[in-house]
N, C-alpha and C positions, 0 to 999 in steps of 0.2 A: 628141709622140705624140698620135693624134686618140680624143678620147674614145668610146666605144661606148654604144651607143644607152642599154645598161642602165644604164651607170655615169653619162649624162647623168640620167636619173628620178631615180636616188640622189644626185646632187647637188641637184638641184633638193628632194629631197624632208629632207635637214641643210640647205639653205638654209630652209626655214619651221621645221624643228624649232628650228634656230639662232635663229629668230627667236621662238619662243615660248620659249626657254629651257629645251627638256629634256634630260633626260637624254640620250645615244642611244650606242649603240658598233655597228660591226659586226663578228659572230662570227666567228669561223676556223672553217672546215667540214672543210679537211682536217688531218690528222695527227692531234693531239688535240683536234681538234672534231668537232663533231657534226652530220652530213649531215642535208641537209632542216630545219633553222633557218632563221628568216626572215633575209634581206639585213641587216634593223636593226631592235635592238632597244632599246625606247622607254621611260624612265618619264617619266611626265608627272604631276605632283600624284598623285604614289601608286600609279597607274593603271601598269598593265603593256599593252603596245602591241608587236604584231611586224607588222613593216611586210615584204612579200616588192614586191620592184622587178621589174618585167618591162616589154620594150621592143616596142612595136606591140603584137601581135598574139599574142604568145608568153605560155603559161599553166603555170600552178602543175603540179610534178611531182607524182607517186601520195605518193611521200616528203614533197616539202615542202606536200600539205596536208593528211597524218597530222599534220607539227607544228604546221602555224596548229589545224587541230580541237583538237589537243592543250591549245593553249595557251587557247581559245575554254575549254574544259569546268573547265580549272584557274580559269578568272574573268576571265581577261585578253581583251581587244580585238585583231582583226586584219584588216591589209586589205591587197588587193593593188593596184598600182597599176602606171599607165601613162602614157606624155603625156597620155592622155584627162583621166585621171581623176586627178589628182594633189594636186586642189583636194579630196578627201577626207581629204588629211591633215589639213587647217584643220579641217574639218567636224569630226573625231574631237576632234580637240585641243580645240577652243570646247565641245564638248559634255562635256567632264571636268570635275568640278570638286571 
């Protein structure tokens, strides 16, 4: 089965997590989870990190950027990402410490 644009970002984006050693799961949104959670969420040295994946050109819902703000005001870091830009997870990551 041929992988989808989004679900290539999110590999791509556990292959550098993988490679830096953090923590990561991705949440269940439906049934007993909770809608507009980011794709994967991160500990990294203590540091709380919600990563939302999106493919081209497609952007963060009215919902899921209540939760990245949400998560931003609690103390935690969040970024959205794309093929572009995907070299910001490394960025995030080296800059934790």
């Amino acid at each position: 089965m041929a992988l989808t644009p989004e679900k290539k970002v999110k590999n791509a984006v556990a292959k550098i997590l993988d490679e830096y050693g953090a923590y990561y799961f991705y949440p269940a949104t439906g049934g007993f989870g909770r809608s507009g959670v980011p794709d994967i969420i991160v500990c990294f040295k203590g540091h709380f990190i919600g990563i939302e994946c999106k493919a081209k050109k497609n952007t963060p819902t009215a919902l899921q950027l209540r939760e990245l703000q949400n998560i931003i005001i609690a103390g935690g870091d969040t970024v959205v990402v794309n093929e572009d830009n995907i070299d910001v997870v490394r960025s995030i990551l080296d800059a934790t410490f």
